[in-house]
C-alpha positions as CSV (number, residue, x, y, z in Angstrom):
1,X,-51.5,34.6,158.4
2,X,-49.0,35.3,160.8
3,X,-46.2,38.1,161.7
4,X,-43.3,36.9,158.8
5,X,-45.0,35.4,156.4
6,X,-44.2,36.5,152.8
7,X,-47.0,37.5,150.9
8,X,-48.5,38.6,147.1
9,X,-50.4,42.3,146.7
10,X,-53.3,40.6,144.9
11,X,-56.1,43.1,144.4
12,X,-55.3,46.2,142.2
13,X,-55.7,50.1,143.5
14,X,-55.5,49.7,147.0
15,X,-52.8,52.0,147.4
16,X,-51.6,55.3,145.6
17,X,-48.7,53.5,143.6
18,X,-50.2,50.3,142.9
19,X,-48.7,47.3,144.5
20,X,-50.3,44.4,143.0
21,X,-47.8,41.4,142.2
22,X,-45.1,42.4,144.6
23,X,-44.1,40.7,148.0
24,X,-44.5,42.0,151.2
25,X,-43.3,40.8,154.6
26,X,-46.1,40.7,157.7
27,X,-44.6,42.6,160.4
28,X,-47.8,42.9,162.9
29,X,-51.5,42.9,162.8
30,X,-53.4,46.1,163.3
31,X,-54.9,46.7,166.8
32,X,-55.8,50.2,167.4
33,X,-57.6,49.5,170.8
34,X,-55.1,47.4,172.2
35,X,-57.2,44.4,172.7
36,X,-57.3,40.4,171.8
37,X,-58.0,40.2,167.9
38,X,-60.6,37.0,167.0
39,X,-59.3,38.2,163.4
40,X,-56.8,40.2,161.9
41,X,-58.7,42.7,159.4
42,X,-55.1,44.7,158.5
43,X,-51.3,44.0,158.9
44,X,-48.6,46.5,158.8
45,X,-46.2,45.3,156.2
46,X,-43.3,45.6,154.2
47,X,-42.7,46.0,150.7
48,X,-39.9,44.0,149.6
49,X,-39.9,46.3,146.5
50,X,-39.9,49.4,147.5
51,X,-38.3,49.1,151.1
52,X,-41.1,51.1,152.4
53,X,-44.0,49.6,154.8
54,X,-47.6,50.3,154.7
55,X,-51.5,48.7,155.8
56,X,-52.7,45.9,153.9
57,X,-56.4,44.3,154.4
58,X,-55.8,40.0,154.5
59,X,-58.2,40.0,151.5
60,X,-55.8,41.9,149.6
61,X,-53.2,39.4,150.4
62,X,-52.0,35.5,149.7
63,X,-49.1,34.3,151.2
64,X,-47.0,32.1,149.8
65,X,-46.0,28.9,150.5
């Protein structure tokens, strides 16, 4: 995964309006302390639904090809 890839919600009650099914655009990995990331655990992305961004974990996300 990478910063502009287009993705699927695809795990259910992650957040408090359920996303699952919709797209969301990667805008940039999660790094609180600042330092180089051997994984990215969370992006910050944006829902292509709703307009709106919010955290995702990677293993509630598949991009699409």
């Amino acid at each position: 995964m990478k910063a502009g890839d287009l993705c699927r919600v695809i795990r259910k009650g992650t957040h408090i309006r359920c996303q699952y099914g919709e797209y969301v655009i990667l805008l940039k990995p999660l790094n609180p302390m600042n330092k180089p990331l051997k994984e990215v655990l969370f992006w910050e992305a944006l829902n292509m639904t709703t307009g709106k961004w919010h955290h995702h974990d990677t293993k509630d996300l598949e991009v699409i090809k």
